[in-house]
Backbone bond lengths (Angstrom), bond angles and torsions (degrees), N, CA, C in turn:
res aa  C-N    CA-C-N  psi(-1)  N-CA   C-N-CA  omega(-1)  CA-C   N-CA-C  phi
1 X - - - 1.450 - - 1.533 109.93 -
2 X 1.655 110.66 157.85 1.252 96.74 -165.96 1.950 82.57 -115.14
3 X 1.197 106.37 141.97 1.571 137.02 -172.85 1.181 117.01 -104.95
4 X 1.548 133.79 106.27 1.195 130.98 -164.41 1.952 105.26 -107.92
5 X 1.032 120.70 94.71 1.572 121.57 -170.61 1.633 106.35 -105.84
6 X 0.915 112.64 145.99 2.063 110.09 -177.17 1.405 100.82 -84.17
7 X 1.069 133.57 96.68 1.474 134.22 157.64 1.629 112.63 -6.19
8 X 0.963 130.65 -78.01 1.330 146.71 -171.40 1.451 117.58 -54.80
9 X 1.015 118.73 -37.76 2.098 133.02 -179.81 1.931 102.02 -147.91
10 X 1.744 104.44 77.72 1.419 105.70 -173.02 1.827 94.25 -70.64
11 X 1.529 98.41 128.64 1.778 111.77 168.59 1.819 105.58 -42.69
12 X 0.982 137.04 158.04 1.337 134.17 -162.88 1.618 94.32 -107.35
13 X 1.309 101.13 -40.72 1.766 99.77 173.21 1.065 118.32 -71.28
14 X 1.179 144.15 -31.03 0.839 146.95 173.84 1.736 138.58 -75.13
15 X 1.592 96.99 -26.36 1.493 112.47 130.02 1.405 136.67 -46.45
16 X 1.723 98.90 -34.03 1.612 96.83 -154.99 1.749 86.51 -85.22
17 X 1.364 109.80 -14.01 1.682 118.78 173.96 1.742 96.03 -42.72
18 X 1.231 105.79 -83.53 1.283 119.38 -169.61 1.336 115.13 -36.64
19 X 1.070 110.12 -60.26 2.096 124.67 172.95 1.409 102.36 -32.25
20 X 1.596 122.57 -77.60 1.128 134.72 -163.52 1.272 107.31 -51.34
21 X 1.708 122.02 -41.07 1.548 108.40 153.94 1.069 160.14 -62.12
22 X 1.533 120.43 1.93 0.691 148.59 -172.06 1.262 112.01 -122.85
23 X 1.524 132.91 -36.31 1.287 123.02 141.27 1.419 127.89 -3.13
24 X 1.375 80.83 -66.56 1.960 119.41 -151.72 1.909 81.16 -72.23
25 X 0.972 139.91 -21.62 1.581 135.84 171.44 1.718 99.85 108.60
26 X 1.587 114.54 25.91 1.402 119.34 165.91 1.870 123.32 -47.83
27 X 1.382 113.91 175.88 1.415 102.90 153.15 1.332 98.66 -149.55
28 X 1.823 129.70 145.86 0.918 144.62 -151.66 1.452 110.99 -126.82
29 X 1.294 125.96 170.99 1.232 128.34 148.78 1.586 125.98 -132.78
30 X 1.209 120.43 142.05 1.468 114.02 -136.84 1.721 101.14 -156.68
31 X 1.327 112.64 141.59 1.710 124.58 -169.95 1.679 106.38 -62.87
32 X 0.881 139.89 148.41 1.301 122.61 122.89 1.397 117.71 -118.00
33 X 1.524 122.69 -147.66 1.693 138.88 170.64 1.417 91.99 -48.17
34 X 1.332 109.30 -61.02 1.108 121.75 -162.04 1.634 130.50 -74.38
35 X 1.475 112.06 -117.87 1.249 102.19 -178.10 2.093 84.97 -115.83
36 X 1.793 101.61 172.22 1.360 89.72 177.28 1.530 143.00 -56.82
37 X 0.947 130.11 172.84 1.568 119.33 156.13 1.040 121.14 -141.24
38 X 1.723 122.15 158.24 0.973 127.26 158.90 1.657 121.67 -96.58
39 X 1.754 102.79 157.30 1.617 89.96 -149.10 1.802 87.83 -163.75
40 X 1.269 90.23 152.79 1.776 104.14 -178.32 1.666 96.34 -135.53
41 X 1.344 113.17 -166.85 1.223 142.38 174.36 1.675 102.54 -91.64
42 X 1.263 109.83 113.83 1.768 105.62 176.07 1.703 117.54 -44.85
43 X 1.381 104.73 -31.77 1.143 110.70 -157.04 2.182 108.95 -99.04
44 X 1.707 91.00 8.81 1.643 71.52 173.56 1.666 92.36 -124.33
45 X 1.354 102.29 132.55 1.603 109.72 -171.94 1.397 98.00 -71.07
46 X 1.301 129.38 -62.02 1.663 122.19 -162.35 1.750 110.25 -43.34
47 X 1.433 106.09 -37.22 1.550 124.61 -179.26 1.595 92.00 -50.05
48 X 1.215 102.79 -80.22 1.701 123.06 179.22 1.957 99.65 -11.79
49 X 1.672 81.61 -73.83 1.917 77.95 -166.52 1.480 116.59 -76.07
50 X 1.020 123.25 -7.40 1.704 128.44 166.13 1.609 93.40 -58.59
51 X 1.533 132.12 -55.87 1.384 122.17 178.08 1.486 124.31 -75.49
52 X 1.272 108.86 -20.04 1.707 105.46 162.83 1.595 120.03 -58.74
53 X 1.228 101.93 -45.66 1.477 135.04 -172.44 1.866 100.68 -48.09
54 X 1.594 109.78 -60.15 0.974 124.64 -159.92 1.974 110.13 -79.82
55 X 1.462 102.52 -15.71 1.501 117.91 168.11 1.027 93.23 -83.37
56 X 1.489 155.97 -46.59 1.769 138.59 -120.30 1.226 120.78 44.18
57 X 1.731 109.83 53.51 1.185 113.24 159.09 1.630 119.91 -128.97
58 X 1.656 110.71 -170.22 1.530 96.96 -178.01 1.617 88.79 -115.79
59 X 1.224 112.15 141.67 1.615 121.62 -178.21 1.949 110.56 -54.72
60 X 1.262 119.23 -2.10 1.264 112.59 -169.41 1.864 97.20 -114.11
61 X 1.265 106.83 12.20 1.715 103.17 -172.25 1.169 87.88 -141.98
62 X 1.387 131.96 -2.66 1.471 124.75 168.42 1.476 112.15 -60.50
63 X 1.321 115.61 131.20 1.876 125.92 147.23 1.107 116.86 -68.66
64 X 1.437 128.43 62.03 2.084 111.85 175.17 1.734 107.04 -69.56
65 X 0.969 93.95 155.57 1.504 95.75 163.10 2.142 103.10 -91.25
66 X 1.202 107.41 174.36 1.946 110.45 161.33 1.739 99.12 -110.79
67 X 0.925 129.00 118.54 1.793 125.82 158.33 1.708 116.10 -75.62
68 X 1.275 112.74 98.89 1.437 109.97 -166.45 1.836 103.80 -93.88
69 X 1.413 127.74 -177.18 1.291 115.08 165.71 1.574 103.21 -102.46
70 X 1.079 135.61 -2.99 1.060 143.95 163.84 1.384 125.09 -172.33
71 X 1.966 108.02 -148.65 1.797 89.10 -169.07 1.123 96.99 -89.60
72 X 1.095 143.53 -23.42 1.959 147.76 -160.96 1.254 93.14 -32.69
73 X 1.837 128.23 -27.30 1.579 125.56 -147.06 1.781 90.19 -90.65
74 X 1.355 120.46 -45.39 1.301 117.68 177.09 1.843 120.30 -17.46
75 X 0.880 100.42 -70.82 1.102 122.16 176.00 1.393 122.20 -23.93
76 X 1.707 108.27 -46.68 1.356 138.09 -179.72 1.107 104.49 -66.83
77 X 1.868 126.92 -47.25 1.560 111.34 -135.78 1.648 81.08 -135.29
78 X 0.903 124.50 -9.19 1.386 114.29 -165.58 1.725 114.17 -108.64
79 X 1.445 128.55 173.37 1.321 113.12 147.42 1.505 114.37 -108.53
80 X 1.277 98.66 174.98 1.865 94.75 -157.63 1.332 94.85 -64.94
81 X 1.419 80.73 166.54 1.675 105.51 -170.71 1.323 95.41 -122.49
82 X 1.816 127.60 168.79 1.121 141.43 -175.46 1.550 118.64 -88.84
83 X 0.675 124.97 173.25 1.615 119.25 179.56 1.327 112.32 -78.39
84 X 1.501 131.02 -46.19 1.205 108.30 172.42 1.540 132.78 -49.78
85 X 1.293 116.35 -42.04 1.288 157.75 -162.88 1.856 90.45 -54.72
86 X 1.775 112.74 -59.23 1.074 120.05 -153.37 1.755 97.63 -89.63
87 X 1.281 110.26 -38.72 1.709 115.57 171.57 1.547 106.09 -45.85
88 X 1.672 125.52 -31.95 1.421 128.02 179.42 1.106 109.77 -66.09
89 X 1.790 122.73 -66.98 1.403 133.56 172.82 1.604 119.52 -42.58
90 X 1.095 128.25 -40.43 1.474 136.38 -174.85 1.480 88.51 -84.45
91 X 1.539 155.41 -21.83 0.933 137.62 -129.63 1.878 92.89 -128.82
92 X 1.420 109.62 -34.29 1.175 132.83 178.50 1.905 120.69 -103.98
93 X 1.206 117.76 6.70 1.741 121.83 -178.78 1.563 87.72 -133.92
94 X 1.382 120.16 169.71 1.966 91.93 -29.08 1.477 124.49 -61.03
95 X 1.231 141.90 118.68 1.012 146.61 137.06 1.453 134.16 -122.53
96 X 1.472 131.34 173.24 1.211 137.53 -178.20 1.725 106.88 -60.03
97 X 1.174 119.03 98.80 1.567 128.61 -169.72 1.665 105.62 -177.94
98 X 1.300 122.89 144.79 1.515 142.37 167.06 1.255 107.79 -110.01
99 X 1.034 120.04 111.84 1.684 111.20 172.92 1.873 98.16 -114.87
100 X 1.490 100.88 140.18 1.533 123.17 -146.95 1.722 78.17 -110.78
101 X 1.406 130.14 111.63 1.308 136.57 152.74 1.418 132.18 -93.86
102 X 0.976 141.41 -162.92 1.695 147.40 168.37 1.984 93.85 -115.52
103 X 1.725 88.65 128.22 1.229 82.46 -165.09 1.698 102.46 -102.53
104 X 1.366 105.25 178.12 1.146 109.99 -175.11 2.056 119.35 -95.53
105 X 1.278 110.97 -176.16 1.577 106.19 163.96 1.174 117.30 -37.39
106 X 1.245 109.59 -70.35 1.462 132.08 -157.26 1.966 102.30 -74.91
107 X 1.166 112.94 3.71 1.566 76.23 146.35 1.872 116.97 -102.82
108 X 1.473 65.30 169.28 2.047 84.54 -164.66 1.770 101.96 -59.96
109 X 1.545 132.44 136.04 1.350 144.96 -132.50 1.330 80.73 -85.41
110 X 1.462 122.31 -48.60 1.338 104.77 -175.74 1.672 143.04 -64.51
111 X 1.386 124.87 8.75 0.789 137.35 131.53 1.500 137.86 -104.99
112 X 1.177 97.48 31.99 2.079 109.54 174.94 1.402 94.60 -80.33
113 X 1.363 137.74 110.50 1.400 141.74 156.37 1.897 107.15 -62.37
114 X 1.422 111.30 173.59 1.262 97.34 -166.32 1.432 96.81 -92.89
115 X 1.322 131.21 6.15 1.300 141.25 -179.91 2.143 103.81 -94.61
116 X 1.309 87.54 -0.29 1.967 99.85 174.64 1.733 102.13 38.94
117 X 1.748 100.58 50.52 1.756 102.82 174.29 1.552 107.46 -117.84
118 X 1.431 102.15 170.16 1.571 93.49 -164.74 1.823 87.98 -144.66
119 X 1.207 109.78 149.53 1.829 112.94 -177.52 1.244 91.07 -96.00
120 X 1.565 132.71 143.56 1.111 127.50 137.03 1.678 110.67 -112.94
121 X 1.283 115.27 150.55 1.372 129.46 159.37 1.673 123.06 -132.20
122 X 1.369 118.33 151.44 1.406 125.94 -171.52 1.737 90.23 -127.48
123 X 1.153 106.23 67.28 1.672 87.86 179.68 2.034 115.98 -64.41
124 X 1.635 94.92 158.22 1.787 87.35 -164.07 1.886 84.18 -99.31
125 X 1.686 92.98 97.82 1.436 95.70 -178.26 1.367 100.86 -154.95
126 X 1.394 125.13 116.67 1.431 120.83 -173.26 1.639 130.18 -59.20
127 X 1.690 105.90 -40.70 1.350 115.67 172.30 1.250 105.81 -60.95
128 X 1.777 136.92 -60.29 1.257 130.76 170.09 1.367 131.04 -29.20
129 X 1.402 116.28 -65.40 1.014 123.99 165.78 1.971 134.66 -60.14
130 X 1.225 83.42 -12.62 1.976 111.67 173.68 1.441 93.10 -71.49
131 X 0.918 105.03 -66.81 1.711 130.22 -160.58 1.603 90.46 -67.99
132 X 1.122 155.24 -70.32 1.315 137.32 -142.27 2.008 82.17 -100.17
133 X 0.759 143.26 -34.95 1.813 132.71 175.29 1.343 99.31 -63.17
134 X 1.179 136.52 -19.62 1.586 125.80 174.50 1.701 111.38 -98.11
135 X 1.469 111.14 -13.93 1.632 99.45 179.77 1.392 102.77 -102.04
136 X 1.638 127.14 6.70 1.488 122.34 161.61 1.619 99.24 82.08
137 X 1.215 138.46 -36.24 1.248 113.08 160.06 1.462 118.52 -145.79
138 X 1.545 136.89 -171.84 1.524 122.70 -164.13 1.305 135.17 -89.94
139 X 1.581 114.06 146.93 1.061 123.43 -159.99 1.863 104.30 -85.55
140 X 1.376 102.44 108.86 1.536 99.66 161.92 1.845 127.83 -41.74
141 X 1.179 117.26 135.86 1.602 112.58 178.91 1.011 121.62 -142.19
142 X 1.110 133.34 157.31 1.507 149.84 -175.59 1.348 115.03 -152.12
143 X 1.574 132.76 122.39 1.403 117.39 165.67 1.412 143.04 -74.28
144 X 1.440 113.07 139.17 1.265 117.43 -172.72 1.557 108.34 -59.64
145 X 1.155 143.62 -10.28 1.385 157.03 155.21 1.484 115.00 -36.24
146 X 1.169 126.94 131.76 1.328 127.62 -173.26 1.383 123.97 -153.90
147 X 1.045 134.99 91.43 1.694 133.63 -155.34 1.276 116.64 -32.68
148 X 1.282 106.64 -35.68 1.757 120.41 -178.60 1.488 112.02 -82.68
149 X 1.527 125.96 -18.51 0.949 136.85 -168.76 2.035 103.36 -83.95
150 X 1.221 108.36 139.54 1.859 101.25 172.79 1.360 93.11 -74.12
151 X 1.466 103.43 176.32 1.884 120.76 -158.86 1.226 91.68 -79.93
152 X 1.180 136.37 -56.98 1.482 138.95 -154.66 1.777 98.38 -47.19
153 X 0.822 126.72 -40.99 1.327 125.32 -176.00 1.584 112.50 -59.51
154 X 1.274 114.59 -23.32 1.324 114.92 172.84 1.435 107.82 -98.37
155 X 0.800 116.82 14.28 1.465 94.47 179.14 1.800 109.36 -141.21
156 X 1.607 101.32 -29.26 1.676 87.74 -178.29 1.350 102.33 -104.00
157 X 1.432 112.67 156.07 1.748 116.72 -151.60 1.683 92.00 -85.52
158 X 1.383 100.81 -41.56 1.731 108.06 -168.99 1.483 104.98 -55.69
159 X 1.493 111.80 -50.55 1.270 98.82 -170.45 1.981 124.98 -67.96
160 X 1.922 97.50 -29.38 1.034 109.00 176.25 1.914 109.17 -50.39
161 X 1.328 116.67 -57.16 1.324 151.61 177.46 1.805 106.47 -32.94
162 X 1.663 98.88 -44.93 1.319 116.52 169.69 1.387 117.24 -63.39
163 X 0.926 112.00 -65.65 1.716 119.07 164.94 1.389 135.22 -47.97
164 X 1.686 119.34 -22.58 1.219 137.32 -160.25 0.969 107.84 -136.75
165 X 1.680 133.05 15.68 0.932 126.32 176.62 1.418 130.30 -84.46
166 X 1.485 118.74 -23.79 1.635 112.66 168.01 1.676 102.69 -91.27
167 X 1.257 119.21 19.02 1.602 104.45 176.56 1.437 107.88 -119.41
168 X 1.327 119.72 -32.57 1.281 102.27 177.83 1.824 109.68 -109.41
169 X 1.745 126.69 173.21 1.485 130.40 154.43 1.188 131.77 -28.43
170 X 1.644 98.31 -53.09 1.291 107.46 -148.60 1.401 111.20 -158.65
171 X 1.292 130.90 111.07 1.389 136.05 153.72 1.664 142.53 -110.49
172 X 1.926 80.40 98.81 1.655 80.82 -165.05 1.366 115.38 -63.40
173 X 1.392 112.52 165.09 1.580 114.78 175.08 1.492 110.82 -128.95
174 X 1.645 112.31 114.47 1.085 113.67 -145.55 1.600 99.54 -131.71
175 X 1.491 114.40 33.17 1.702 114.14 -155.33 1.459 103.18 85.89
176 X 0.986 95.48 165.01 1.354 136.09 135.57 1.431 124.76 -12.68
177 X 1.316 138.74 122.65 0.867 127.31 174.60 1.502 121.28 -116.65
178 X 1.695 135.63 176.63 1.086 112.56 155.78 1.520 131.32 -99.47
179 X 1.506 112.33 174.99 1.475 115.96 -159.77 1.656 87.99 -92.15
180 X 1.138 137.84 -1.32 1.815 127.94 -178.45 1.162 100.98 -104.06
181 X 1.324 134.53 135.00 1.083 136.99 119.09 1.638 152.76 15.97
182 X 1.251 140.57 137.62 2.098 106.46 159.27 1.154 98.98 -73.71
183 X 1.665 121.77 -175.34 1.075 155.82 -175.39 1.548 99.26 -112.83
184 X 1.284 117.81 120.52 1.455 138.20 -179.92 1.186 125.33 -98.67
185 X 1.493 113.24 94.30 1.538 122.96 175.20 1.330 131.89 -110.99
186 X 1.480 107.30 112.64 1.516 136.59 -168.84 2.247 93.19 -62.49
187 X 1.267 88.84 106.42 2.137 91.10 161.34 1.292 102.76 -134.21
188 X 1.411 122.44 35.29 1.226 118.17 155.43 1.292 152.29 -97.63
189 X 2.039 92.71 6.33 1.668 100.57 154.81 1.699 107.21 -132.04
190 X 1.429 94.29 33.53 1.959 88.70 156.71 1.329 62.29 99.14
191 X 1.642 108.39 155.08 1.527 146.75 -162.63 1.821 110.33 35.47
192 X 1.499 86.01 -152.99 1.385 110.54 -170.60 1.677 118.57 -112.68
193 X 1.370 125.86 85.82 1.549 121.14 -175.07 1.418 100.10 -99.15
194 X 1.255 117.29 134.55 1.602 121.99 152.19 1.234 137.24 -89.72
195 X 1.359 122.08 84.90 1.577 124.85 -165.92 1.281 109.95 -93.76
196 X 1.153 124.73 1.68 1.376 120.59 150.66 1.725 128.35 -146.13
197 X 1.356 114.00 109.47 1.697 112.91 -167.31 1.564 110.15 -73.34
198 X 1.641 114.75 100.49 1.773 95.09 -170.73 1.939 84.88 -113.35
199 X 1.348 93.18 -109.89 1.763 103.27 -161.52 1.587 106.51 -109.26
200 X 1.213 116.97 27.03 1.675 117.90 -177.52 1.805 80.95 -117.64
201 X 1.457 96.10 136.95 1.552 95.10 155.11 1.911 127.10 -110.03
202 X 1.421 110.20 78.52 1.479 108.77 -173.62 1.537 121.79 -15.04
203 X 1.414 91.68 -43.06 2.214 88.56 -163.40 1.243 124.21 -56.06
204 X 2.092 95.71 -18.02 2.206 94.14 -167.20 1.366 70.37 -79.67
205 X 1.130 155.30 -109.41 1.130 157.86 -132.11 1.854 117.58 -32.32
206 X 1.310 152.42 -35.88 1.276 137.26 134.28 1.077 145.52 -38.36
């Protein structure tokens, strides 16, 4: 179904729409800063591989990012981090950025890469962050963006909605989106690497 939510003041019910689907082991598609994503509940595997499935990938070589509502989630999925490290993240989220950590036990095995890293993002996006503060913990993501794919697909919900409509729950429509990416920063062997330059600019932030 296609889900029409106001970007700016997301309806609370209408969130709780989304939640409850995802509960239930749905998969969605959903705004951020950035460009869209698709996204489940970390914690229901079948969800998980319905979205591997739908990339052409295998869930154990997948890169997901986690979409948290803030840092409280660190704690959960990660192992500690240093103070500089965390003065960056608090200093730079929410914004358009992935920061690549060393993860902890407690994330779910199926996304432990053999490099044991974990994405987090805080995108500065109200429905996102609505949506993962009401399901209590984070929403796995991947973008609907695809090199091979034309732009419009990233960015207008209808058309995305058009395309994705017998495969996924739910496609919210939340605006517009953008055609870049986050910016992907590796702090999982001490400093700051950028392995991917999208729409965050690291430098104001140091």
């Amino acid at each position: 179904m296609l889900l029409r939510i106001n970007p700016t003041k997301p309806n609370y019910d209408e969130i709780a729409q989304v939640v409850a689907c995802l509960r239930d082991g749905g998969v969605v598609i959903y705004p951020t800063d950035t460009v869209y994503g698709i996204g489940c509940d970390i914690t229901r595997q079948r969800a998980v591989e319905r979205v591997c499935k739908l990339k052409g990938i295998q869930p154990e070589k997948a890169n997901f990012s986690f979409i948290c509502s803030d840092l409280s989630h660190l704690s959960d999925y990660t192992k500690p981090i240093d103070t500089t490290t965390f003065k960056l993240m608090k200093k730079a989220l929410p914004g358009p950025f992935t920061f690549i950590l060393e993860a902890s036990n407690s994330v779910p095995k199926l996304f432990r890469s053999n490099k044991k890293t974990v994405g987090i993002r805080i995108p500065d996006n109200q429905i996102c962050l609505e949506m993962v503060k009401q399901l209590g913990n984070p929403v796995m993501s991947t973008s609907v963006h695809d090199d091979d794919e034309i732009i419009e697909y990233t960015t207008d919900p209808v058309l995305i909605y058009e395309k994705y409509k017998n495969l996924v729950d739910i496609v919210i429509a939340g605006g517009f989106g953008n055609n870049e990416p986050s910016t992907v920063v590796d702090c999982s062997a001490g400093g700051f690497t950028i392995i991917r330059q999208g729409l965050g600019v690291l430098e104001e932030f140091l």
